[in-house]
Backbone bond lengths (Angstrom), bond angles and torsions (degrees), N, CA, C in turn:
res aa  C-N    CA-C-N  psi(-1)  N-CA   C-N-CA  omega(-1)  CA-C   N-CA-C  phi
1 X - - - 1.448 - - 1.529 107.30 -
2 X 1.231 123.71 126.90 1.616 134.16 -150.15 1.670 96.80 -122.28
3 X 1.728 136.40 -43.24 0.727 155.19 143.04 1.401 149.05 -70.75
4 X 1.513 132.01 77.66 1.479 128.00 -166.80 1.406 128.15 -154.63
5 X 1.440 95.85 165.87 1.790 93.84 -169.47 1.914 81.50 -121.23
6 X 1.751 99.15 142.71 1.048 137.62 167.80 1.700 121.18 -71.62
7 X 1.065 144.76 101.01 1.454 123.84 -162.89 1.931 94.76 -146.02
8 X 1.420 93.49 152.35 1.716 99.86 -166.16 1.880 91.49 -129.76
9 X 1.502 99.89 140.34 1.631 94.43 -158.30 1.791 82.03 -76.93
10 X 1.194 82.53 177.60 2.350 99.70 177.49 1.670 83.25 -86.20
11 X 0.971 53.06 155.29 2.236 76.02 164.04 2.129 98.65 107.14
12 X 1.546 91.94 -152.44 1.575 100.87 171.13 1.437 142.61 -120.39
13 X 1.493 89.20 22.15 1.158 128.15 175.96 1.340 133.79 -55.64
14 X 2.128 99.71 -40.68 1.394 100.58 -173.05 1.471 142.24 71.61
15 X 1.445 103.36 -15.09 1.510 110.59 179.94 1.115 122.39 -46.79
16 X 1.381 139.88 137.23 1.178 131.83 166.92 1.220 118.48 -117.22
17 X 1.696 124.04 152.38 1.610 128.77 -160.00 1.355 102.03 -133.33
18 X 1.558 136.38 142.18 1.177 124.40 137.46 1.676 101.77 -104.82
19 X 1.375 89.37 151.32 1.531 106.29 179.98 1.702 107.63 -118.34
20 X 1.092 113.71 108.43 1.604 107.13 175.81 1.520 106.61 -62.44
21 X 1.251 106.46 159.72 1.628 133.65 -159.74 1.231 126.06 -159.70
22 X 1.297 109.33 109.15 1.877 114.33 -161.90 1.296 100.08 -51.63
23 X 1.759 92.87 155.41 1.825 101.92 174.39 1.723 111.50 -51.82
24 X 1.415 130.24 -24.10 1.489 137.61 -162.69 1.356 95.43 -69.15
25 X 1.681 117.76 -55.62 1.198 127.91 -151.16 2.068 92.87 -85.07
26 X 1.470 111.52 -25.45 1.384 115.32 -178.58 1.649 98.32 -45.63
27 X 1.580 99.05 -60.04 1.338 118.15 -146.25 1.604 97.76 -79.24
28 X 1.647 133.68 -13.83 1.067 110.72 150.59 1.396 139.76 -76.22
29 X 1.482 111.50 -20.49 0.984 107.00 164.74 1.517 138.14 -55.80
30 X 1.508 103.38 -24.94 1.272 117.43 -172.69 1.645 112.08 -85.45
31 X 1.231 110.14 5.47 1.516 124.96 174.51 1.179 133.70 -59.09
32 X 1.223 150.10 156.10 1.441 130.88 -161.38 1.801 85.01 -131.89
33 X 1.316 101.81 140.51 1.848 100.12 170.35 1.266 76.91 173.57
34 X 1.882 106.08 -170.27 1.477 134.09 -170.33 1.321 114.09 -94.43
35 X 1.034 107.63 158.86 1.131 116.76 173.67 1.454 142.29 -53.95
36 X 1.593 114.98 -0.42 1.342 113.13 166.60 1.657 93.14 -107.49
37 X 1.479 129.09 -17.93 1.184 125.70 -176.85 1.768 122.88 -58.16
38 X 1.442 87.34 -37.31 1.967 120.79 -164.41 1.597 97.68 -78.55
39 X 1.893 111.42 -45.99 1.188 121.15 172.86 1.842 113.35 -50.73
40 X 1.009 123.00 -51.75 1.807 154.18 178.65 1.610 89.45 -36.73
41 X 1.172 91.77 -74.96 1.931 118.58 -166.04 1.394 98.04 -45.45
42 X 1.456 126.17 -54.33 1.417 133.87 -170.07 1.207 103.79 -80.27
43 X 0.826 150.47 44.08 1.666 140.30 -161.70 1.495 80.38 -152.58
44 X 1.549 128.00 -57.31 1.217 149.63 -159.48 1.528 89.72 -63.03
45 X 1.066 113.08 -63.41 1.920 118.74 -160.47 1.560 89.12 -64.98
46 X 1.555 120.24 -47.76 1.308 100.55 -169.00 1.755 127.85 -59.98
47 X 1.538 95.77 -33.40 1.264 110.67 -179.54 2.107 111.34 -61.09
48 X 0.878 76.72 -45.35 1.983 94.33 -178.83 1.833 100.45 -68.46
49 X 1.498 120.46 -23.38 1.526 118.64 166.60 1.053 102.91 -72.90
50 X 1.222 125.28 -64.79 1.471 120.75 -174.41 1.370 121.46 -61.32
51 X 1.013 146.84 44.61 1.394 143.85 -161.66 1.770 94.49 -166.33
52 X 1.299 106.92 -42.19 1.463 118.20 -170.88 1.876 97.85 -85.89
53 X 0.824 112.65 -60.02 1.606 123.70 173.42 1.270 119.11 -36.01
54 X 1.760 130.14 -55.89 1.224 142.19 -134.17 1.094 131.80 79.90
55 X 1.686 114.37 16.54 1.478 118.34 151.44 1.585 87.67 120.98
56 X 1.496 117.24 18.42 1.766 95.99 160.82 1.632 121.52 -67.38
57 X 1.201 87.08 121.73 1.501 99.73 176.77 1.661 109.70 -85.10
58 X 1.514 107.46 111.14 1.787 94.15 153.82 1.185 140.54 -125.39
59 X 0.884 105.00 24.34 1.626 119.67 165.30 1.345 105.07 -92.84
60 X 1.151 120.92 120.29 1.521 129.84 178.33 1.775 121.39 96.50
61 X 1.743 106.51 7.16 1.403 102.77 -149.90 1.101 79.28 -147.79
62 X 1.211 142.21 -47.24 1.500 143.29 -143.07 1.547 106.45 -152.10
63 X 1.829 118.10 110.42 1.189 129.53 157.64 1.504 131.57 -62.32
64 X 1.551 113.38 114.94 1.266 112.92 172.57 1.395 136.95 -51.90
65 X 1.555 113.33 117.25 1.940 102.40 -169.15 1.767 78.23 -109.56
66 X 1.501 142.05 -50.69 1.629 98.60 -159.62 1.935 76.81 169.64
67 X 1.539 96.81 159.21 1.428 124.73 -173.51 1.277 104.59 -124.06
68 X 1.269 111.43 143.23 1.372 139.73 176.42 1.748 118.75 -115.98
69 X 1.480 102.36 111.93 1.127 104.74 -176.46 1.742 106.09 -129.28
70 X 1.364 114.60 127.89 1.579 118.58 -171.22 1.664 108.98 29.16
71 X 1.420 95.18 70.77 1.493 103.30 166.71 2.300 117.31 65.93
72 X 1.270 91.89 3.38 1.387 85.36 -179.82 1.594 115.63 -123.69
73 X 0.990 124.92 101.81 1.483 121.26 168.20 1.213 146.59 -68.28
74 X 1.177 135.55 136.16 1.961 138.23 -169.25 1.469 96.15 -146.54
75 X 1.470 90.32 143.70 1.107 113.88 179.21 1.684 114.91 -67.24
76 X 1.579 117.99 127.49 1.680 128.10 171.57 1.159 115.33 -38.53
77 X 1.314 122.05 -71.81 1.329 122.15 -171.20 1.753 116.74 -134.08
């Protein structure tokens, strides 16, 4: 997996997930804009997870720890 977002379910569980993530959606993330723009973009990736996944939902379910793009990681939020 060359492309991914890191995500830890809510609760006390701790679980942790990577979710692969097309280079398109890589390369938006890596975008620079405002804050309702960045918000837009993420809404977008989430929607395109859930559809690609089988309906993982992460917005509302799963806290962002950080994305991986060609081997380099930064922190989500």
């Amino acid at each position: 997996m060359e492309n991914y977002i890191t995500v830890k379910l809510n609760g006390g569980s701790e679980y942790l997930e990577n979710v692969e993530i097309t280079k398109g959606e890589a390369m938006a993330l890596s975008c620079k804009g405002n804050g309702a723009f960045q918000n837009k973009v993420w809404d977008l990736i989430c929607e395109r997870i859930f559809w690609r996944e089988g309906g993982m939902k992460i917005q509302g379910y799963f806290q962002l720890i950080s994305y991986t793009v060609n081997g380099k990681t930064k922190p989500l939020h």
